[in-house]
One Martini backbone bead per residue (centre of mass of N, CA, C, O) as a GRO file, in nm:
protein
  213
    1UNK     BB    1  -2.755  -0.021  -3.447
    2UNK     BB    2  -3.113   0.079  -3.554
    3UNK     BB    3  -3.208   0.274  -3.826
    4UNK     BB    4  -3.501   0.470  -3.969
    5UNK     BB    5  -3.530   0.614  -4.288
    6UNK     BB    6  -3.663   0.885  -4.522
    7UNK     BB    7  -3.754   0.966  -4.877
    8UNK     BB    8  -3.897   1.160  -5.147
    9UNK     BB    9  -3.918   1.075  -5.506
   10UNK     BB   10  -4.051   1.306  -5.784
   11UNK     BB   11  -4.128   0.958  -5.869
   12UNK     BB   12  -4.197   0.668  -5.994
   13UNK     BB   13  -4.121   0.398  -5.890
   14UNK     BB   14  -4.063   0.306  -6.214
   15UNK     BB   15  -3.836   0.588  -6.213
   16UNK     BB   16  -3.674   0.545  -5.931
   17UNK     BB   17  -3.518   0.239  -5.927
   18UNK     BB   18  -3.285   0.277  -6.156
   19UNK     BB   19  -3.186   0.549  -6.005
   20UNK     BB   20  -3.085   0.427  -5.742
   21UNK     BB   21  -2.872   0.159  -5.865
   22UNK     BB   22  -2.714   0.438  -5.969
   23UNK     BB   23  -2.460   0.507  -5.787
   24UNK     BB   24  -2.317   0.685  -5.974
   25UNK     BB   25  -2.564   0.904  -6.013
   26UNK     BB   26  -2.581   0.935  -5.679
   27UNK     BB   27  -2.294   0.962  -5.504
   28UNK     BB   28  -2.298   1.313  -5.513
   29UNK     BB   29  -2.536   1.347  -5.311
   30UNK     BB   30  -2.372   1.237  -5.084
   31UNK     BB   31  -2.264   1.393  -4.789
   32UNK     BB   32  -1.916   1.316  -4.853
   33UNK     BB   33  -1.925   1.171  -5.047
   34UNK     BB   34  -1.694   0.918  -5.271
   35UNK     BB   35  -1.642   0.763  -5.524
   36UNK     BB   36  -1.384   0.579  -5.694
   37UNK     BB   37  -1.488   0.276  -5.816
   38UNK     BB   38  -1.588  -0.028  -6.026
   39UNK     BB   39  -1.588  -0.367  -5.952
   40UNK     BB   40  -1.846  -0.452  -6.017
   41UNK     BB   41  -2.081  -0.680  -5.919
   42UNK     BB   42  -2.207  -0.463  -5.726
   43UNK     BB   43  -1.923  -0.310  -5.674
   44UNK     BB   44  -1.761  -0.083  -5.449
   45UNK     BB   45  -1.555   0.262  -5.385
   46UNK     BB   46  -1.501   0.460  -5.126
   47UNK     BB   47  -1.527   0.808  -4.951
   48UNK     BB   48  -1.572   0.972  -4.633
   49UNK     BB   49  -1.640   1.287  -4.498
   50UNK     BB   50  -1.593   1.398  -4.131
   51UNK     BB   51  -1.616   1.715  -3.957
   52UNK     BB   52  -1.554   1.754  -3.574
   53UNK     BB   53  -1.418   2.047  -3.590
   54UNK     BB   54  -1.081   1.950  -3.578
   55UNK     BB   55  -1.192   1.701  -3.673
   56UNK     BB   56  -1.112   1.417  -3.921
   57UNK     BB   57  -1.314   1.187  -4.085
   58UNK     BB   58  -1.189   0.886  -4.300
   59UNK     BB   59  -1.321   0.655  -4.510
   60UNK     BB   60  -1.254   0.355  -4.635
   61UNK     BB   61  -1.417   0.149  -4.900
   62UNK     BB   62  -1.710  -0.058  -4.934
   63UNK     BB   63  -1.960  -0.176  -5.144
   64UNK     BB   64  -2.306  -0.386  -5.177
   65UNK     BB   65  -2.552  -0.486  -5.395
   66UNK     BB   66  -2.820  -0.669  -5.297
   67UNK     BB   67  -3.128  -0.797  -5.297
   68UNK     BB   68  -3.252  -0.760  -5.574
   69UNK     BB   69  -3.536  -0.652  -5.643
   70UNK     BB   70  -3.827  -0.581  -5.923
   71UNK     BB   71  -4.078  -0.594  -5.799
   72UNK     BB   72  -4.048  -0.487  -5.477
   73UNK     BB   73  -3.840  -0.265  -5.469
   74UNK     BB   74  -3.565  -0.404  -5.323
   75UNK     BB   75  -3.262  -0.394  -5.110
   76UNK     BB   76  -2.914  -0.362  -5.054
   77UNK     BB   77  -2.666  -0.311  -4.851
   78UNK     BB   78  -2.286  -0.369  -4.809
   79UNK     BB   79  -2.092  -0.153  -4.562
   80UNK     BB   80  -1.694  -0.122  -4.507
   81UNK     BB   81  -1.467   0.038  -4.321
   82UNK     BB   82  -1.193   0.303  -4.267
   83UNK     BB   83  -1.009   0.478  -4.100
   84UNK     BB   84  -0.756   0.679  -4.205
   85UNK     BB   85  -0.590   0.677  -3.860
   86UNK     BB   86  -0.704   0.396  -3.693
   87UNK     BB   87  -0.985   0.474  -3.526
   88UNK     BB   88  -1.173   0.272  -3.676
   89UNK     BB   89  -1.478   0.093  -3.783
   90UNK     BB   90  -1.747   0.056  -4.025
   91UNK     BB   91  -2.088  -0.119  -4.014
   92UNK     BB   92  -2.337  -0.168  -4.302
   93UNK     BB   93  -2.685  -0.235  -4.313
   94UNK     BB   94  -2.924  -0.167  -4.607
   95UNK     BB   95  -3.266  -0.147  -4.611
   96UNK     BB   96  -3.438  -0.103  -4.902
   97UNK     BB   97  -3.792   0.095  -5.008
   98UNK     BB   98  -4.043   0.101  -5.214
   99UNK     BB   99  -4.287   0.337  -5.271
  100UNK     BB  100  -4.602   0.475  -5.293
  101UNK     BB  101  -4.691   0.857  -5.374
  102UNK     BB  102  -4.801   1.164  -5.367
  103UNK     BB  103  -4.516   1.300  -5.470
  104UNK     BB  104  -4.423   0.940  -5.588
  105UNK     BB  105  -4.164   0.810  -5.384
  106UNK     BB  106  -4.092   0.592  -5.086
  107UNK     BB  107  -3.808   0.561  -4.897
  108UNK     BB  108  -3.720   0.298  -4.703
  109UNK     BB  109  -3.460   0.287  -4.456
  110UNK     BB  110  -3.292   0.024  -4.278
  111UNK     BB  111  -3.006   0.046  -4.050
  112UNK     BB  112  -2.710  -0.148  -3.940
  113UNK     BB  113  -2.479  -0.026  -3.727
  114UNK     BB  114  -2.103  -0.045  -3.658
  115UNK     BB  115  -1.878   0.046  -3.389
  116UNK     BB  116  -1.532   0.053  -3.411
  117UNK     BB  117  -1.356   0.204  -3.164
  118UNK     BB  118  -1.290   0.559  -3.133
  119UNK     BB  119  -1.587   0.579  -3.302
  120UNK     BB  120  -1.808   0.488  -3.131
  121UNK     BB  121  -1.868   0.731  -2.936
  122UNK     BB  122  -2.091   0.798  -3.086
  123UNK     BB  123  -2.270   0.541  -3.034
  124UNK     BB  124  -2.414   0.615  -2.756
  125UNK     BB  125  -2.643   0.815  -2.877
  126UNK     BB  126  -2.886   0.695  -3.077
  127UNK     BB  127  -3.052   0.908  -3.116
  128UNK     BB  128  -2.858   1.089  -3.238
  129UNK     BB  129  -2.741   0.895  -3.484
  130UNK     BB  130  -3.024   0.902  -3.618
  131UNK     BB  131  -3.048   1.212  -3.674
  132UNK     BB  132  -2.817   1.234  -3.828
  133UNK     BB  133  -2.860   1.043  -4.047
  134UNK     BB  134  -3.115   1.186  -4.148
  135UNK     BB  135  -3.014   1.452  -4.257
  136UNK     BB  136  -2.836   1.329  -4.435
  137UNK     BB  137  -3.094   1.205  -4.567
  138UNK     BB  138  -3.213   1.497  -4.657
  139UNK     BB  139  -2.967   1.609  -4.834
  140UNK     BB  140  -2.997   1.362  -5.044
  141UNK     BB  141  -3.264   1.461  -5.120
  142UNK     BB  142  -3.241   1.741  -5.195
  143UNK     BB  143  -2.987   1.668  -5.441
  144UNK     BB  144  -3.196   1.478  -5.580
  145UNK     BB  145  -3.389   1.675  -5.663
  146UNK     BB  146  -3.200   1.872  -5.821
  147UNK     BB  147  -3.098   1.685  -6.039
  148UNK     BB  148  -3.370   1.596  -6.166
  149UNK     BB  149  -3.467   1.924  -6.247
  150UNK     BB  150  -3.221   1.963  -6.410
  151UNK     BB  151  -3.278   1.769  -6.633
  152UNK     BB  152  -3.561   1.835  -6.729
  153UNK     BB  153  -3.507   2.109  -6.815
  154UNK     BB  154  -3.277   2.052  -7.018
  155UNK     BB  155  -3.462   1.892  -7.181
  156UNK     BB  156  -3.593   1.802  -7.483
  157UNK     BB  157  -3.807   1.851  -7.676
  158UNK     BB  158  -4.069   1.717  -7.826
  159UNK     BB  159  -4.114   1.603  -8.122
  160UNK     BB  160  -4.411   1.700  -8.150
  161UNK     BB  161  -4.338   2.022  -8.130
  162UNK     BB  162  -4.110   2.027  -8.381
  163UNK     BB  163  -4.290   1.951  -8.594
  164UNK     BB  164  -4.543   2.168  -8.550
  165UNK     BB  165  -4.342   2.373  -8.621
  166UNK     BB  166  -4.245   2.311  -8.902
  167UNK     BB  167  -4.553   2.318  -9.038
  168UNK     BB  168  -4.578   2.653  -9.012
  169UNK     BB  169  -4.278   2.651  -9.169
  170UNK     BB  170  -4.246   2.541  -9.464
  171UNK     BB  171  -4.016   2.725  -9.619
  172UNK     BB  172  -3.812   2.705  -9.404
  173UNK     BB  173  -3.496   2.659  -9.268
  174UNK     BB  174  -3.363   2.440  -9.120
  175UNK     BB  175  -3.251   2.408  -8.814
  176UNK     BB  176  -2.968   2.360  -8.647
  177UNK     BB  177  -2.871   2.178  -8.445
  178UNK     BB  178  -2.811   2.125  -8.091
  179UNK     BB  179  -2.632   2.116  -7.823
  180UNK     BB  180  -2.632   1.967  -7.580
  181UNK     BB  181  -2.616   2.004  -7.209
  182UNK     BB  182  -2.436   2.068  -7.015
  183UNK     BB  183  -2.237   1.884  -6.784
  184UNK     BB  184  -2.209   1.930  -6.469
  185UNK     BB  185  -1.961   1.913  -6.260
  186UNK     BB  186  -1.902   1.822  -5.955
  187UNK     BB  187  -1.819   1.912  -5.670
  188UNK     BB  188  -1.610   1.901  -5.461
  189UNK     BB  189  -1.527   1.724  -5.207
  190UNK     BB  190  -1.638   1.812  -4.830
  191UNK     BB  191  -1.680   1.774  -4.526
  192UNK     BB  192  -1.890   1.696  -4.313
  193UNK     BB  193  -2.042   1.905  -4.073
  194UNK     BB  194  -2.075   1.799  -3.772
  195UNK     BB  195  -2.215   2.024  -3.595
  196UNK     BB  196  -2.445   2.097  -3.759
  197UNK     BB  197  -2.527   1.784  -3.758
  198UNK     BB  198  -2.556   1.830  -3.425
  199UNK     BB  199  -2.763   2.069  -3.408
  200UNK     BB  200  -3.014   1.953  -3.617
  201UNK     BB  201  -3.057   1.734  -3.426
  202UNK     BB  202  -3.113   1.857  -3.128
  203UNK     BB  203  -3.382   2.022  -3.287
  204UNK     BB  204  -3.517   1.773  -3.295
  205UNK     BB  205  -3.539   1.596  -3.034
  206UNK     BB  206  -3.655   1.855  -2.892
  207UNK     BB  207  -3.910   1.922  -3.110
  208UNK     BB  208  -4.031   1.651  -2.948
  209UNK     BB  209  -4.055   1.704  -2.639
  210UNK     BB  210  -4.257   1.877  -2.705
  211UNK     BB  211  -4.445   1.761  -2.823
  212UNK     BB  212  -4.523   1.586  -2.644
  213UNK     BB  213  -4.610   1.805  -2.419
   0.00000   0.00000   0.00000
C-alpha cells in the first residue's frame, strides 16, 4: 500500500535538512522506535514497539537512507524489520521532501509499505493503516518540535549581548563561564499504544465523512 503523510519544521529549509538526516538526534522523537546501532554508510539499525490490547508486535530491523539529494531538498529512506515473534515482517520505502512553508519547512513523507505474515490483517483495511501512520507522524512532528524549542530555550545568549553587558559594567570582575546547560537523555522507550492509535484514527476518517456531507 501507498500513503503519504506531512509534517511542518519550524525552521528553514536550509536548517531543517541537516536536522531531518540526523537519524541519531531524531530518532528519539518518533513514538515507540529506538535507535540500537550505527553501522556507518547512512546503515542504522533499530526497533519499534506497537501494543494493541494485550498484544504487543515489535520488529527489529535495519533502515538506510539512500538518494540522498542536497541542492532539491529529497532523499529516501529503505526499511526492513522482523516481528520478534516470528508474526511477519514489514517493508517500507519513505520518500520525503522539503519544501518551504509560512511557518518555515514542509515535509512531504510519501511512503510504500509491504506486510507479510499475520502482521498483514493489519493492512486490509489501507485507509485506516493511512490513519495510524499521520497520526504517528504528527506525534513526531510534534516531539520534534518540542526538542528544537528546547534547544533555542537553552541556547546561550549572542556574543555581542555579552560584549555589551561587559562595556556597561567596566570595573566589574569578569564572571565565571557557566556550564551549559544539561541535556536530558530520553525517556526509556515504551510501546506505542495501538488502540489509542486506532481511536485517533477512526474519528479522523469520521470527521472527513461528515466534512464530505
Amino acid at each position: 500500500m501507498q500513503f503519504d503523510v506531512s509534517f511542518v519544521v519550524p525552521m528553514p529549509p536550509e536548517q531543517a535538512w541537516p536536522l531531518l538526516l540526523d537519524v541519531r538526534r531524531i530518532a528519539p522523537c518518533l513514538p515507540g522506535a529506538e535507535l540500537t546501532d550505527v553501522l556507518g554508510d547512512n546503515r542504522y539499525k533499530g526497533r519499534a514497539r506497537v501494543k494493541v490490547g494485550p498484544i504487543e508486535l515489535s520488529f527489529a530491523g535495519e533502515a538506510e537512507l539512500r538518494d540522498i539529494d542536497n541542492q532539491a531538498h529529497t532523499a529516501s529512506v529503505v526499511a526492513r524489520g522482523a516481528e520478534g515473534k516470528g508474526r511477519g515482517n514489514a517493508a517500507a520505502t519513505v520518500r520525503f521532501q522539503l519544501n518551504p512553508d509560512a511557518a518555515g519547512t514542509k515535509v512531504v513523507a510519501i511512503t510504500d509499505l509491504q506486510l507479510v505474515g499475520a502482521v498483514a490483517q493489519y493492512g486490509r483495511g489501507a485507509g485506516l493503516i493511512k490513519e495510524i501512520a499521520n497520526q504517528l507522524t504528527q506525534q513526531f512532528a510534534r516531539n520534534l518540535q518540542a526538542s528544537i524549542a528546547a534547544e533555542q530555550s537553552a541556547a546561550p545568549a549572542p556574543a555581542a549581548e555579552s560584549t555589551a553587558a561587559t562595556a556597561t559594567m567596566p570595573n566589574a570582575a569578569a564572571a565565571p563561564p557557566q556550564p551549559p546547560a544539561a541535556i536530558m537523555p530520553p525517556p526509556p522507550v515504551q510501546a506505542v499504544s495501538g488502540l489509542s492509535l486506532v481511536w485517533a484514527a477512526l474519528r479522523a476518517i469520521v470527521a472527513r465523512w461528515f466534512g464530505r456531507g
